[in-house]
MARPARO-844999 format. One line per field, with one value per residue (C-alpha): residue number from 0; x, y, z; residue in one letter. Coordinates in pm, 1 decimal. Example, Ala and Ser with C-alpha at 12.3 -4.5 7.8 and 13.67 -1.06 7.14 Angstrom:
<recs>
nr: (0 | 1)
x: (1230.0 | 1367.0)
y: (-450.0 | -106.0)
z: (780.0 | 714.0)
rest: (a | s)
</recs>
This chain:
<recs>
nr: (0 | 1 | 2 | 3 | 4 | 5 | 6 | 7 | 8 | 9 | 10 | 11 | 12 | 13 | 14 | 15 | 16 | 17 | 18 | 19 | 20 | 21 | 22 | 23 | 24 | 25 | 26 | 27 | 28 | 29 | 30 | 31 | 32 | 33 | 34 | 35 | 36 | 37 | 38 | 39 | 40 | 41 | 42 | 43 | 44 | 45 | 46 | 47 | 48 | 49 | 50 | 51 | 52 | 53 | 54 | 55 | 56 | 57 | 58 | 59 | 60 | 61 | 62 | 63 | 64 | 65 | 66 | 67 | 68 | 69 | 70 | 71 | 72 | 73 | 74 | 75 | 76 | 77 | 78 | 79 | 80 | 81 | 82 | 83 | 84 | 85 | 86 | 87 | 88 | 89 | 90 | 91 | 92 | 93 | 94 | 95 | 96 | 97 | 98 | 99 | 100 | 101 | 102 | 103 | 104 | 105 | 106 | 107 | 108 | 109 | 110 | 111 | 112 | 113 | 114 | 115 | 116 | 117 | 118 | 119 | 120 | 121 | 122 | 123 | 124 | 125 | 126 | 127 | 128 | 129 | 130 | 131 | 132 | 133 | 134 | 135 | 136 | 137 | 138 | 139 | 140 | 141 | 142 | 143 | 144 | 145 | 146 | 147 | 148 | 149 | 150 | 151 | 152 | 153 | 154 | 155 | 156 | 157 | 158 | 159 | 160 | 161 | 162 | 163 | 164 | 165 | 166 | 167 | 168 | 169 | 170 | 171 | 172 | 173 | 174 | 175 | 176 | 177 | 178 | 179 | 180 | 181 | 182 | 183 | 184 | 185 | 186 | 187 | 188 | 189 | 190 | 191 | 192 | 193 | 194 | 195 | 196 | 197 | 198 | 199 | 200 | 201 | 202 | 203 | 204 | 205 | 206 | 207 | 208 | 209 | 210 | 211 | 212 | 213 | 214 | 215 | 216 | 217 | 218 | 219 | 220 | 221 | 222 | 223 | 224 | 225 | 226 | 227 | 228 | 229 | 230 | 231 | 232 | 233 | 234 | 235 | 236 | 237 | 238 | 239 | 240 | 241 | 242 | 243 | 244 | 245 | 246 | 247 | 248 | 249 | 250 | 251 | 252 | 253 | 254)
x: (1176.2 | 991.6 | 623.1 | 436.8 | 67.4 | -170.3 | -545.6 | -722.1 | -1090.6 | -1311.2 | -1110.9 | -855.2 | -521.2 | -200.0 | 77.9 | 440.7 | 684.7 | 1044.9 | 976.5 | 629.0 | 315.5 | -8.3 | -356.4 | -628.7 | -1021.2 | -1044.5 | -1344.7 | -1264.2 | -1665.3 | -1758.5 | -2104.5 | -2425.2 | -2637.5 | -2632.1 | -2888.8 | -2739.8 | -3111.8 | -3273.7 | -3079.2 | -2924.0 | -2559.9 | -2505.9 | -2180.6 | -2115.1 | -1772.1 | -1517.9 | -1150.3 | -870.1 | -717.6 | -731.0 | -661.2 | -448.8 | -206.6 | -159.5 | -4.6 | 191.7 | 60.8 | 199.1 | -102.4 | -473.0 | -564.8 | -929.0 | -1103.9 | -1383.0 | -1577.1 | -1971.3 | -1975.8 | -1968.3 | -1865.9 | -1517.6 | -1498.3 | -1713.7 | -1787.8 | -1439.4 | -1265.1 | -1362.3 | -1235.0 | -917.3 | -862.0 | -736.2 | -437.4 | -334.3 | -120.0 | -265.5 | -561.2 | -588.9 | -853.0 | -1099.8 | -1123.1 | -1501.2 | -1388.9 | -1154.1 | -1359.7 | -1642.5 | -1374.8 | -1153.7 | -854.4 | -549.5 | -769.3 | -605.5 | -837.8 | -639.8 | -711.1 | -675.8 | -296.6 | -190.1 | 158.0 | 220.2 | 543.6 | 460.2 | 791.6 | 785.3 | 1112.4 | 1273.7 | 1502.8 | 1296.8 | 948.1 | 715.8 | 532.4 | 129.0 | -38.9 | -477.3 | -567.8 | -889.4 | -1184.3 | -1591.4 | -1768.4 | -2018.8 | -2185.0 | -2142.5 | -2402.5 | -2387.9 | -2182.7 | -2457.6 | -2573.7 | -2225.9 | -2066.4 | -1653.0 | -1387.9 | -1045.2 | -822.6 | -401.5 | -89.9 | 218.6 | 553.4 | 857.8 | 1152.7 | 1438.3 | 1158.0 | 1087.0 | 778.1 | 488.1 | 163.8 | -202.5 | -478.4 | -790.3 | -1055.4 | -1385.1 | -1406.6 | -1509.8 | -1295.1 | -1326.2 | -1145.0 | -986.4 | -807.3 | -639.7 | -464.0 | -293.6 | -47.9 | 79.3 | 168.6 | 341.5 | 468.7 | 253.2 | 415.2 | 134.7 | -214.0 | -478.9 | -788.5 | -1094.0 | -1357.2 | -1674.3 | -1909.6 | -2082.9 | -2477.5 | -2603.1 | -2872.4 | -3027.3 | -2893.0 | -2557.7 | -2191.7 | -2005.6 | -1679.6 | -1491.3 | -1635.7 | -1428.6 | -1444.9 | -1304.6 | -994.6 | -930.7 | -953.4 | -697.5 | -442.5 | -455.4 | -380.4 | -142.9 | 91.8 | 343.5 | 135.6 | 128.7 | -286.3 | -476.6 | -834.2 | -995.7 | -1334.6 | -1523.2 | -1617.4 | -1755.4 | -2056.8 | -2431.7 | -2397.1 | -2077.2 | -2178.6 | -1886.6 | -1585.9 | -1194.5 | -1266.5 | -1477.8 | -1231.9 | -962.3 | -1190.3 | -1218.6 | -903.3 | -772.5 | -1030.2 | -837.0 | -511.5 | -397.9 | -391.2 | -60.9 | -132.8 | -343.4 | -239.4 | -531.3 | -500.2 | -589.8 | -729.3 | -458.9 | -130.5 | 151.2 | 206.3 | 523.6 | 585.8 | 865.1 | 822.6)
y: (16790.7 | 16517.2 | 16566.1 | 16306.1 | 16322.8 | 16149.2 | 16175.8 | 16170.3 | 16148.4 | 16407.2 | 16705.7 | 16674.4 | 16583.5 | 16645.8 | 16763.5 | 16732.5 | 16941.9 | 17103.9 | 17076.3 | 17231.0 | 17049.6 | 17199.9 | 17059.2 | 17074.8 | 17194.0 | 16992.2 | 16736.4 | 16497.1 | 16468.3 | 16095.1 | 15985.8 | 16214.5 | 16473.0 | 16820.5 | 17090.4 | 17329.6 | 17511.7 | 17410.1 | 17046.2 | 16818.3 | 16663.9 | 16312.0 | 16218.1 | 15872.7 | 15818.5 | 15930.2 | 16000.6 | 15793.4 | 15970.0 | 16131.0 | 16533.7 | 16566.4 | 16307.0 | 16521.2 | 16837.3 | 17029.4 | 17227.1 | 17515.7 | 17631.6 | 17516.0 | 17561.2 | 17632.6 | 17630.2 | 17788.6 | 17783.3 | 17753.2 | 17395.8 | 17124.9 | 16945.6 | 17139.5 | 17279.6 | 17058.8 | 17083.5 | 16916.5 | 17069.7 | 17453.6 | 17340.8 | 17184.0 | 17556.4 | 17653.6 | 17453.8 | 17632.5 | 17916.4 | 18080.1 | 17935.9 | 18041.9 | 18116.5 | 18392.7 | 18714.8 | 18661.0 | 18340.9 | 18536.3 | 18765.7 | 18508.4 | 18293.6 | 18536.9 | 18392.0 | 18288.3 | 18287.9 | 18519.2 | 18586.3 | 18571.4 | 18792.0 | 18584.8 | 18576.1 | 18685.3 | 18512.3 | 18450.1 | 18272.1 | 17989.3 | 17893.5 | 17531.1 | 17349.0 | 17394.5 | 17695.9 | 17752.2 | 17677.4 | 17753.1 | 18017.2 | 17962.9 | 18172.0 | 18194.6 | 18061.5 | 18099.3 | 17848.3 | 17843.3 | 17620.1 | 17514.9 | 17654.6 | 17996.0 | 18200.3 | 17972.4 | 18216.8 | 18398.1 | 18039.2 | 17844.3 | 18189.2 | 18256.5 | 17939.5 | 17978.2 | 17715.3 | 17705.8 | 17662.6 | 17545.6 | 17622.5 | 17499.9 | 17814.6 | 17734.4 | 17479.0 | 17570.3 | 17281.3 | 17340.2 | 17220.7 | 17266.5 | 17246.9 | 17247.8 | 17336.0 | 17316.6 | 17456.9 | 17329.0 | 17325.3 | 17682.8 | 17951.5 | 18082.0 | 17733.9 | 17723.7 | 18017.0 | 17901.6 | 17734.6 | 18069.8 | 18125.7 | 17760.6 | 17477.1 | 17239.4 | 16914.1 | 16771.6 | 16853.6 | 16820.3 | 16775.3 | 16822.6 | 16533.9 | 16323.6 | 16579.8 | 16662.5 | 16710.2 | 16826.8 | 17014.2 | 16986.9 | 16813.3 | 17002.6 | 16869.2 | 17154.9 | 17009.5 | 16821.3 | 16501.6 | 16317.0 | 16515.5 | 16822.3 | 16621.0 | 16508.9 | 16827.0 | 16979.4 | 16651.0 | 16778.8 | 17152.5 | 17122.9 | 16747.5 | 16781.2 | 16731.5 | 16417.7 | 16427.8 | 16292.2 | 16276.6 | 16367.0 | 16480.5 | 16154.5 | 15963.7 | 15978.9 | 16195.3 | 16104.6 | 16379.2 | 16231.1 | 16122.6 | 16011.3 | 15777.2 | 15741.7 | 15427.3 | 15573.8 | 15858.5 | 15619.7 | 15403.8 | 15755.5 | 15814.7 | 15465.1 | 15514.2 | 15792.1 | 15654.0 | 15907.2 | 15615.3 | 15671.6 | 16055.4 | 15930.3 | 15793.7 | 15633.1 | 15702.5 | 15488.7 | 15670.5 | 15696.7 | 15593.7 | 15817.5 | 15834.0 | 16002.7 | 16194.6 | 16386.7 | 16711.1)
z: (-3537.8 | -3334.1 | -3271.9 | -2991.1 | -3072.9 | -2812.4 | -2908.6 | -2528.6 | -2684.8 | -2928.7 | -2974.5 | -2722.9 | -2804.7 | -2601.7 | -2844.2 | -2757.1 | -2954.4 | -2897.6 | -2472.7 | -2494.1 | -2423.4 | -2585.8 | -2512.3 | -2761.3 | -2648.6 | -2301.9 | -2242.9 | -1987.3 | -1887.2 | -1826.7 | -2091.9 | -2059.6 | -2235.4 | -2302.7 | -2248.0 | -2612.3 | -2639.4 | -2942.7 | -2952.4 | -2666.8 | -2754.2 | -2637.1 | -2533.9 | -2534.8 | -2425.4 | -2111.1 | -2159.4 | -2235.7 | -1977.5 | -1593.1 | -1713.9 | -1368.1 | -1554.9 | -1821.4 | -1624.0 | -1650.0 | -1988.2 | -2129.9 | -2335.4 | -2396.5 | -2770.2 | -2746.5 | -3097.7 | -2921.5 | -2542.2 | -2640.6 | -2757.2 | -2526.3 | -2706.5 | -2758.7 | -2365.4 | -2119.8 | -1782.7 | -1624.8 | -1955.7 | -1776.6 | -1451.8 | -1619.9 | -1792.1 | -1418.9 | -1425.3 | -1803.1 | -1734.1 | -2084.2 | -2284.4 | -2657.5 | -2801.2 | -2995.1 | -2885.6 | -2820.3 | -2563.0 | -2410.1 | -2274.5 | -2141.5 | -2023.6 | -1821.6 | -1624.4 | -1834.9 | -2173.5 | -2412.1 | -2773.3 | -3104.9 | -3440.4 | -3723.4 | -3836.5 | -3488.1 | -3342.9 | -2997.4 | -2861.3 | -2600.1 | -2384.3 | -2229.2 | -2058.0 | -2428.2 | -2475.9 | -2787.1 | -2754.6 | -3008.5 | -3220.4 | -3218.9 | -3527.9 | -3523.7 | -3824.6 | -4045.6 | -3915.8 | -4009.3 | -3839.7 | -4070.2 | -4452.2 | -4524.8 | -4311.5 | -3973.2 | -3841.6 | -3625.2 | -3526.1 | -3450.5 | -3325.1 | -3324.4 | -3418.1 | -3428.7 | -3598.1 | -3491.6 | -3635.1 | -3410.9 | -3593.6 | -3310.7 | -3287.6 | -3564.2 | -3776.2 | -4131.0 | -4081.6 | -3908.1 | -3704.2 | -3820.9 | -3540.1 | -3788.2 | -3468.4 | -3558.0 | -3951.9 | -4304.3 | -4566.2 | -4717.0 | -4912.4 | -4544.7 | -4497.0 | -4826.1 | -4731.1 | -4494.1 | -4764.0 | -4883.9 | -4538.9 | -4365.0 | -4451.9 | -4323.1 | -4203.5 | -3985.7 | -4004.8 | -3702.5 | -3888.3 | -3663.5 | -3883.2 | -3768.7 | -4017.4 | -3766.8 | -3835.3 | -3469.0 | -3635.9 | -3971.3 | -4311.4 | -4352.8 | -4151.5 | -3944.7 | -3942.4 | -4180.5 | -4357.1 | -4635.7 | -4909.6 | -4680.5 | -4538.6 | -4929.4 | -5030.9 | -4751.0 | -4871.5 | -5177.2 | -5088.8 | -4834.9 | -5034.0 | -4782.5 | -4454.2 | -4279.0 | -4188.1 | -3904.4 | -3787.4 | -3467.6 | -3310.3 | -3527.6 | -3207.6 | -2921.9 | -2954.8 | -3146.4 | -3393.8 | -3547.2 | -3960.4 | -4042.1 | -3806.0 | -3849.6 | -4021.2 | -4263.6 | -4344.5 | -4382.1 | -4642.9 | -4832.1 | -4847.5 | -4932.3 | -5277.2 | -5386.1 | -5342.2 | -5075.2 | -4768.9 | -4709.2 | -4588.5 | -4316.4 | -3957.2 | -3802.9 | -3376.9 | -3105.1 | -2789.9 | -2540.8 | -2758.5 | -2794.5 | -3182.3 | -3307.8 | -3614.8 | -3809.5 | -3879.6)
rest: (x | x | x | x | x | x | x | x | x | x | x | x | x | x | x | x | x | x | x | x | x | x | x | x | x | x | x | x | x | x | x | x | x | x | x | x | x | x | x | x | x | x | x | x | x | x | x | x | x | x | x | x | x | x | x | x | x | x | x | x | x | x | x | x | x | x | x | x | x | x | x | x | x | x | x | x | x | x | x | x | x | x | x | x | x | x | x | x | x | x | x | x | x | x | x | x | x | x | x | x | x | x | x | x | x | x | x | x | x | x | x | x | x | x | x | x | x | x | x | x | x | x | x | x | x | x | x | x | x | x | x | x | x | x | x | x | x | x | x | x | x | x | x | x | x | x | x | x | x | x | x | x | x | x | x | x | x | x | x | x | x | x | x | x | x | x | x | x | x | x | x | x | x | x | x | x | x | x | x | x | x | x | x | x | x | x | x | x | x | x | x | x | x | x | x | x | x | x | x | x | x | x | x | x | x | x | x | x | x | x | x | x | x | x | x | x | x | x | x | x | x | x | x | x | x | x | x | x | x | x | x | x | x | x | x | x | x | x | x | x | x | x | x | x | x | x | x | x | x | x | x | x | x | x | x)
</recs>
């Protein structure tokens, strides 16, 4: 099964798979700060991309709507032209429209121009150290398994690694993992996303997924980049798991 991966910039990525086209958390905002209460987020860079190029979509995969730096402004606006956006039940019901929340281990079938389409399962996601929860509010991470495909798609969203991800293995075959990365550090000393030793970890758990890394640029409170992970992973010997993307190039996989 042929997968077409094209990272747009942060945590959007347009993924192409058996006729469907998914797009992950939208931000197509040009550079600027954000007002987030106690701390401003700096975005530094625009999209690879215009988002009207990118229509039609099938389905938005929304890790969750209250960080800009996941949903923007232009990425709320672009959530008009999805005819459903997934996402936590929590987002759902802010968000209104086509946005439909997910319970953790629920399936839904999304049809595009394929006969088949695909099966989208809410996976397991915490968006920073145990306890943040009240802080960083509801994530939701996604796996994408195509109709008749024993091999699946992980969407990571916005999570640590954690007890909740590894259990996803007992579940899918994970062929190609989305791993949301950057540790991100926009308040205090701890990362609330993925740094190095998370994505190593996931390799590890999940041998048979093909990995890469997104949400590491383009934003101040990014720790750690792609280069960096890549460096990581080279020292363990697991270089070969990782395919580096460049913003704006289609990259096909096997799945």
């Amino acid at each position: 099964m042929k997968v077409v991966l094209t990272l747009i910039g942060g945590p959007t990525a347009l993924i192409e798979v058996a006729g469907t086209r998914l797009l992950t958390d939208p931000t197509f905002d040009e550079p600027q700060a954000y007002d987030a209460g106690t701390i401003t987020l700096v975005k530094k860079t625009g999209p690879a991309t215009d988002p009207a190029s990118l229509l039609p979509i099938d389905a938005v995969l929304l890790s969750h709507d209250q960080h800009w730096d996941n949903l923007d402004h232009s990425g709320r606006a672009f959530l008009a032209h999805a005819p459903r956006v997934l996402t936590t039940p929590a987002g759902a019901s802010w968000l209104g429209g086509s946005a439909e929340g997910m319970d953790i281990w629920e399936t839904v079938a999304v049809q595009g121009s394929d006969d088949n389409g695909v099966r989208v399962t809410a996976t397991p996601a915490r968006h920073g150290p145990v306890g943040i929860e009240p802080i960083s509010g509801d994530v939701v991470g996604f796996v994408v398994t195509p109709e008749n495909s024993s091999g699946s798609i992980y969407v990571a969203g916005d999570t640590v690694w954690y007890e909740g991800i590894a259990a996803i293995k007992d579940k899918f075959d994970i062929r190609l993992a989305i791993l949301f990365t950057g540790a991100a550090q926009p308040r205090g000393t701890f990362h609330m996303t993925m740094g190095s030793n998370d994505a190593i970890e996931f390799a590890h758990a999940f041998p048979q997924a093909k990995i890469v890394a997104i949400h590491n640029e383009g934003w101040e409170h990014f720790m750690e980049s792609q280069s960096e992970l890549a460096r990581s992973f080279a020292t363990v010997g697991l270089a070969s798991r990782l395919t580096s993307l460049e913003r704006g190039v289609p990259v096909a996989f096997e799945i």
